[in-house]
LUMVEX-708142 format. One line per 8 residues: number of its first residue (from 1); for each residue x, y, z of C-alpha. Coordinates in steps of 0.001 Angstrom, whole numbers, plus 524288, in hexadecimal, padded with zeros to 5 digits. Example, Ala and Ser with C-alpha at 12.3 -4.5 7.8 and 13.67 -1.06 7.14 Angstrom:
1	8300C:7EE6C:81E78  83566:7FBDC:81BE4 $
//
This chain:
1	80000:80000:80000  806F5:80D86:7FBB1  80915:81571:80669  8009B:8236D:806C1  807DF:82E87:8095E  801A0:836AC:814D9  7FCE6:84406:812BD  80130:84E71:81AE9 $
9	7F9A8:8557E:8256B  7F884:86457:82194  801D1:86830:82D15  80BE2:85DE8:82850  80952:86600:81B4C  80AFD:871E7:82022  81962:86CBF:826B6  81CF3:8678A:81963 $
17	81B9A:873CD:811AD  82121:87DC9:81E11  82EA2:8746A:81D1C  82DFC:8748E:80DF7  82C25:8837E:80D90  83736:8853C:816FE  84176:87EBF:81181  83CED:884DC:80301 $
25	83FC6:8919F:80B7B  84BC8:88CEC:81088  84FDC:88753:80288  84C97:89567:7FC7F  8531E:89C84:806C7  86071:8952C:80335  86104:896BE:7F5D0  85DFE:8A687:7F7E6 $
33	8697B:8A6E6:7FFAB  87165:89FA7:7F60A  86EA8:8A8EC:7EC9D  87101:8B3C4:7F4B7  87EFE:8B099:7F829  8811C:8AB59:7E9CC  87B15:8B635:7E12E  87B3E:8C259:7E967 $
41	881EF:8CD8C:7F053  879CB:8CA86:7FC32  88648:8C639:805A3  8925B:8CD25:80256  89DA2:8C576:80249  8A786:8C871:80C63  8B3B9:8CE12:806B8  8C158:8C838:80AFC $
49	8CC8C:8CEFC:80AA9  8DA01:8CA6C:805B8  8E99F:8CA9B:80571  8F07E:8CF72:7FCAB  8F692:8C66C:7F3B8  8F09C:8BAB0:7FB11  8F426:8AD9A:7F1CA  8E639:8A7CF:7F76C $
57	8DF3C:8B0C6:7F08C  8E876:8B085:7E488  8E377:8A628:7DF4E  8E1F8:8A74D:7CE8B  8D487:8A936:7C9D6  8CFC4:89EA0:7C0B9  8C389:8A45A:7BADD  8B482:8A742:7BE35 $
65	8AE14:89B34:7C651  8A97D:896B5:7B91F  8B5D8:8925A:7B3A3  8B6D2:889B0:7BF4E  8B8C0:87C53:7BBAE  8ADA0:878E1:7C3C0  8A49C:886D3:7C0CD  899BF:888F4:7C966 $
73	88FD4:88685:7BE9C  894AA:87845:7BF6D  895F2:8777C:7CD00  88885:87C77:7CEDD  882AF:870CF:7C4C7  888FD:8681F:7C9BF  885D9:86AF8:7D7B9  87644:86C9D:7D626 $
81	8724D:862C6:7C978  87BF2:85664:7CCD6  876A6:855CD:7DC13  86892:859C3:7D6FE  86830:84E4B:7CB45  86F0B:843D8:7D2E3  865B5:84496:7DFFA  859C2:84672:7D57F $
89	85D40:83AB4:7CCEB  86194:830CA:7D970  85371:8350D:7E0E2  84C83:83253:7D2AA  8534B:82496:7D155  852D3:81F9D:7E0F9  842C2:82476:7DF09  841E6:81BAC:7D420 $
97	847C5:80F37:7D78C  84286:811C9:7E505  8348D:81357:7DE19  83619:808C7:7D407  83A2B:7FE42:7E069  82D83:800D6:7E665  81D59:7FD90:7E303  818EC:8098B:7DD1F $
105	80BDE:805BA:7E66E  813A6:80362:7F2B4  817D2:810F9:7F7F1  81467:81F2F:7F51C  81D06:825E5:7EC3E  81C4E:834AA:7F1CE  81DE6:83D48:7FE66  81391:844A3:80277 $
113	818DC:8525C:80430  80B26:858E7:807F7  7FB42:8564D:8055F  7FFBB:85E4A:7F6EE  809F1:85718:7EF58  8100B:84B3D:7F19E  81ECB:84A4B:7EF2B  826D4:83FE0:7E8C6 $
121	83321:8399E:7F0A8  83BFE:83AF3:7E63E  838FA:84911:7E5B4  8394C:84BC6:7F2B5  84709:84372:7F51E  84D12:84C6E:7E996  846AA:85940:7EBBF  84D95:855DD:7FA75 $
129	859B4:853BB:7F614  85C75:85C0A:7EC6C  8531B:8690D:7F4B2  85CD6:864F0:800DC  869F4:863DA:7F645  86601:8714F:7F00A  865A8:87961:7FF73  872AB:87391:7FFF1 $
137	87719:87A1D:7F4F7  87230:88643:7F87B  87788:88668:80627  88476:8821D:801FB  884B3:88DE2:7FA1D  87FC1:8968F:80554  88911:88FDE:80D3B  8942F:892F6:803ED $
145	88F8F:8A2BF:80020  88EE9:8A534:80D39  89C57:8A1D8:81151  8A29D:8A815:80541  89AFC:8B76C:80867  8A03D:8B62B:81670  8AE74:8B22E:8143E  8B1F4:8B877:80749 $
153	8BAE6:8AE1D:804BC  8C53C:8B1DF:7FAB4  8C74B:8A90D:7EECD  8D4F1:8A4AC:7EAE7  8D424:8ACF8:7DFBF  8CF46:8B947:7E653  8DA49:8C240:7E476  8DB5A:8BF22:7D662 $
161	8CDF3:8C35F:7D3AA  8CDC9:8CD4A:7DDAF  8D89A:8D56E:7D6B4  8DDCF:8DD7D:7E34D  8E696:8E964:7DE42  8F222:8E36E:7EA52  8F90B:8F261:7E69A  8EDB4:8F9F5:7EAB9 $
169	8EB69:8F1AD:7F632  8F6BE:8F420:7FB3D  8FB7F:8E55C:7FA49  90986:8E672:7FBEE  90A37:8DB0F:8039E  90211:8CF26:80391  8FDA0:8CF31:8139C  8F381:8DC03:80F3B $
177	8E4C4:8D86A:812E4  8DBA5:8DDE0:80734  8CDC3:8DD6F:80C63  8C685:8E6C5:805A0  8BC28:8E34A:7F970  8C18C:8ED62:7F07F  8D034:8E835:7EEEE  8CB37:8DDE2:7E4AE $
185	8CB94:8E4DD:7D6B8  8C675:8D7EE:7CE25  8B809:8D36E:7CAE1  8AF0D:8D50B:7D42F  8A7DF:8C7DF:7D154  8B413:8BF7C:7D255  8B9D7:8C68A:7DFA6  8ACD8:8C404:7E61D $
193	8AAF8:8B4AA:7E146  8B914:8B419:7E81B  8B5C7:8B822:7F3E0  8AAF9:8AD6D:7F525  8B436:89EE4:7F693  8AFD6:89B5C:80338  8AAAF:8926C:80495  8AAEE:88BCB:7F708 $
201	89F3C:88B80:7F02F  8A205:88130:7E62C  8A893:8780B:7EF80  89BB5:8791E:7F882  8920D:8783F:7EEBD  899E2:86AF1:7E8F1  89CD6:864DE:7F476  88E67:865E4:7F93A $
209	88790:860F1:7EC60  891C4:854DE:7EE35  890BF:8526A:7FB14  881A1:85236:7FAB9  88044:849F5:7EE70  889A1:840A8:7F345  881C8:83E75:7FF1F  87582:83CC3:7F6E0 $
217	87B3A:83266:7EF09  8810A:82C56:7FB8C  874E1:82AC3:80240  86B1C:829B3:7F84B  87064:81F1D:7EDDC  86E7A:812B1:7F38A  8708C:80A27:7E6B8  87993:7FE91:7E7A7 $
225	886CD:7FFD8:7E1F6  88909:80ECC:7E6D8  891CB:80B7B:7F18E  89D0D:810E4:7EB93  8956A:81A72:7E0A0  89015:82288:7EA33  89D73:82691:7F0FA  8A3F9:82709:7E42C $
233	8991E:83077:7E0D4  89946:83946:7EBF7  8A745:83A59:7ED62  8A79B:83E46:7DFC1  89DF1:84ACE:7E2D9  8A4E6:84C73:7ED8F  8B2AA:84D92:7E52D  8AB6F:857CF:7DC67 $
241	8A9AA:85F91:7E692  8B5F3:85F0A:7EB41  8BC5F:8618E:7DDA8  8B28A:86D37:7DCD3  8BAB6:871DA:7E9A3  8C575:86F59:7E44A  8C32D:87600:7D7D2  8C0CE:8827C:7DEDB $
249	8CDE0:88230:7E6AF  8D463:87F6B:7DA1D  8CFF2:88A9B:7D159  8D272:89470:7DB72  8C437:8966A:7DECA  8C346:89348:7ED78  8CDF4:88F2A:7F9C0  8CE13:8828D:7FE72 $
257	8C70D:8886C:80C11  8BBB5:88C7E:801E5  8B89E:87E8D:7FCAD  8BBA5:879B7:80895  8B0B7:87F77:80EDD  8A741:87DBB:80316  8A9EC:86FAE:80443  8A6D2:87091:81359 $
265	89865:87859:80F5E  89547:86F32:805DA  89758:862CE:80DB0  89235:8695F:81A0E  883AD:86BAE:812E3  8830E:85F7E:80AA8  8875D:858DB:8183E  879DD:85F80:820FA $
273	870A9:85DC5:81577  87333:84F75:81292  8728A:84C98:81F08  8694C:85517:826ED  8607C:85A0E:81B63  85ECB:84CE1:812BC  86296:843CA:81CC6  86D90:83BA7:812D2 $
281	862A4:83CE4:8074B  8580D:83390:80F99  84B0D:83123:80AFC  84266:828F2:805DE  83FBE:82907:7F72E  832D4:82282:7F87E  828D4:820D4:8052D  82906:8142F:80C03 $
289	8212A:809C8:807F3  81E39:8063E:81611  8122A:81041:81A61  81547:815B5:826B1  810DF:80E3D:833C8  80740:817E2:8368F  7FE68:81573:82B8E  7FF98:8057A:82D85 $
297	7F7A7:80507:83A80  7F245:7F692:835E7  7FFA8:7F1BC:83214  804D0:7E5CA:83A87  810FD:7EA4C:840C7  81C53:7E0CF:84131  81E9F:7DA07:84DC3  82E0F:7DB27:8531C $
305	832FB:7D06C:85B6C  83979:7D78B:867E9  83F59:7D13A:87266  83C01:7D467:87FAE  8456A:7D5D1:88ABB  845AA:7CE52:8979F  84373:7DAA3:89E05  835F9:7DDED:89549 $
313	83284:7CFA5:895E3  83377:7D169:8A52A  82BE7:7DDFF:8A706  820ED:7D86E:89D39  81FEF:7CC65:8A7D9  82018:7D5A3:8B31A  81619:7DC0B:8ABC8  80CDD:7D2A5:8A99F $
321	80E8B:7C945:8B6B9  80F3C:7D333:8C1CC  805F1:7DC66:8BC70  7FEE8:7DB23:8CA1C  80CD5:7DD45:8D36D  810A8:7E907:8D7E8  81BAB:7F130:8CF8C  829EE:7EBF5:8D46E $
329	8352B:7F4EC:8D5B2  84046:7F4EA:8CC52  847E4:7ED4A:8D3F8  83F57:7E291:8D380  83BB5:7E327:8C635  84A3B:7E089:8C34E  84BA2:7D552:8CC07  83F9C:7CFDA:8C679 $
337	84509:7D041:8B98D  85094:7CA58:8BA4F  84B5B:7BF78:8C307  84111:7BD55:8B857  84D0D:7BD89:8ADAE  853DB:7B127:8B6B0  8487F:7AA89:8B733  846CD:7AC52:8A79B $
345	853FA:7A6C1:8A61D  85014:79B53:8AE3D  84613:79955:8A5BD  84DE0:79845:8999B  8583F:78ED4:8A0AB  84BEA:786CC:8A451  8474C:785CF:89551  8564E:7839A:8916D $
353	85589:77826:89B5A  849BA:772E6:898DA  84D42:7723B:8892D  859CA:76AB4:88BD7 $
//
C-alpha cells in the first residue's frame, strides 16, 4: 500500500514559509554585499604605505589579470558550472536507479512542502545542494573583500605600477617610509587592484569549489569499484586548486601569506557548510516505504526475546507471593535475595543430579 504523504496543519504552513522567506532574505542580503565590495566605491580601501626601493614590492608586472594563465573568466566557469553540473547530473542518476529499483506502486514519489505544491526529492536534494554551495560562494567572496579593504595589502608588483618619482620623494636612501596616496604617478585602476592581495581571491574561491565537491563525491557515490576513483578524484580538485595558488605566487600577482590565507578561507567555509549546514550531503532521495508507526495502529508488533535478571525475576516473585506482608527494609530485601539465588542454585545442582 503506497504510503500518503500527510498534509500540513496551517500553523506548520505558516512555519514553512516564515523559514523559507528568511533564508531568501538572508540569501539576498549576501549577494548585495558581494556586490557592494566587488563593484563599488562603498568601502574605501585602506592605503598602505611603502619603502623606498623595497625588492617585495619590485616585483615585474606581467600584464592585466586577463593574460593570466588561469584569467578570472576561466576561473569563474570553472568554479560555478563544473560543481553545479556534476552535483545536478549524480542527484539525476542516484534518483533514477534509486526509482527504477523500486515498485512504482510501493512508495510515494514526492515531499510535501505545504497544502499548495508538492515538491519532488530530486529537486529538493539539488536545489539543497547547489542553494547551500552558491552562499558559499558568496561568503567566501565577502570573506575575502573584506580582508583586502582593511589591510591594503600591497602586491609584489606594486611599485612597478605605482610609478613613485623616488627624486621627489626624497628617497635617497632606501629606510624612507612613503605613506601618502599621492606618491604613486601610474594608472589609477592598476595601483588600486594592487593594493587588494590579501587574502587571495582566486586561491579562496578554488580551494572552496574543490574542497566542497570533493566531499560531495566522497559521501554521496556509493557505487562499487570507487574505492580508489573517488580519492583519485578529489585529490585531483584539490591539486587544481593548489596549482591555481601557485599560479598566483608565480606570476607575481599575490605573496605566499596571500594564498596562504585564501587557502585557509576556502577550507574553513567548505569545512562548516558540509558539515553543519548539509550534514556530509545526507538525505533520503526517496520516502521510506515503511509508513510511519503512527499510522499502523492495527499492525502486529514484533515480539523481542529479553532476558530477565535474577534480580527482576526476584522482585516479580516478591511481587506476586507477599503481596499481603508488610514492606521489608532494604536490608532484608538483599538478604532475601541472595538466599533465594542459593537456593536457585540448589535447584539446578538437584536437576544436574537427578539427570545423571
Amino acid at each position: 500500500m503506497p504510503a500518503v504523504a500527510e498534509r500540513w496543519e496551517p500553523r506548520d504552513k505558516r512555519k514553512f514559509f516564515t523559514y523559507l522567506l528568511v533564508e531568501l532574505v538572508i540569501m539576498a542580503g549576501t549577494v548585495m554585499l558581494a556586490y557592494y565590495f566587488e563593484y563599488t566605491d562603498t568601502f574605501n580601501v585602506h592605503v598602505q604605505g611603502f619603502f623606498c626601493y623595497d625588492n617585495a614590492y619590485a616585483k615585474p608586472y606581467l600584464g592585466p589579470e586577463e593574460s593570466s594563465a588561469i584569467p578570472p573568466a576561466l576561473l569563474y566557469a570553472l568554479v560555478a558550472g563544473v560543481p553545479t553540473l556534476v552535483i545536478m547530473i549524480s542527484e539525476t542518476v542516484l534518483f533514477l536507479i534509486q526509482y527504477s529499483s523500486k515498485e512504482l506502486d510501493s512508495q510515494e514519489k514526492t515531499m510535501l512542502t505545504g497544502d499548495c505544491c508538492y515538491l519532488n526529492p530530486l529537486v529538493r536534494r539539488t536545489f539543497r545542494f547547489l542553494g547551500v554551495y552558491t552562499f558559499g560562494l558568496f561568503t567566501v567572496d565577502i570573506f575575502v573583500n573584506a580582508g583586502q579593504v582593511v589591510t591594503g595589502n600591497l602586491s609584489p608588483h606594486f611599485l612597478t605600477v605605482c610609478k613613485p618619482n623616488f627624486t621627489a620623494l626624497g628617497c635617497q636612501h632606501a629606510l624612507r617610509y612613503i605613506s601618502h596616496q599621492e606618491a604613486c604617478t601610474g594608472n589609477q585602476e592598476d595601483i588600486l587592484r594592487a593594493r587588494k592581495t590579501f587574502p587571495s581571491k582566486e586561491a579562496a574561491l578554488s580551494v572552496y569549489a574543490a574542497l566542497y565537491l570533493a566531499s560531495y563525491i566522497t559521501c554521496t557515490v556509493k557505487a562499487k569499484g570507487t574505492r580508489l576513483a573517488k580519492p583519485v578524484l578529489s585529490l585531483g580538485l584539490m591539486c587544481l586548486a593548489f596549482l591555481t595558488g601557485l599560479n598566483r605566487v608565480a606570476e607575481y600577482r599575490n605573496h605566499w601569506s596571500d594564498v596562504i590565507a585564501g587557502f585557509v578561507i576556502g577550507v574553513a567555509i567548505a569545512t562548516f557548510l558540509v558539515v553543519c549546514v548539509v550534514h556530509n550531503f545526507k538525505g533520503k532521495l526517496l520516502l521510506s516505504e515503511d509508513p510511519p508507526q503512527d499510522n499502523m495502529p492495527n499492525a502486529p508488533m514484533m515480539n523481542m526475546s529479553r532476558v530477565e535478571s535474577p534480580l527482576e525475576k526476584y522482585i516479580a516473585s516478591q511481587e506476586t507471593d507477599d503481596e499481603d506482608e508488610p514492606p521489608q527494609s532494604f536490608k532484608e530485601r538483599i538478604l532475601g535475595f541472595f538466599r533465594w539465588i542459593r537456593g536457585r542454585f540448589g535447584h539446578f545442582e538437584h536437576l544436574q543430579n537427578t539427570r545423571q
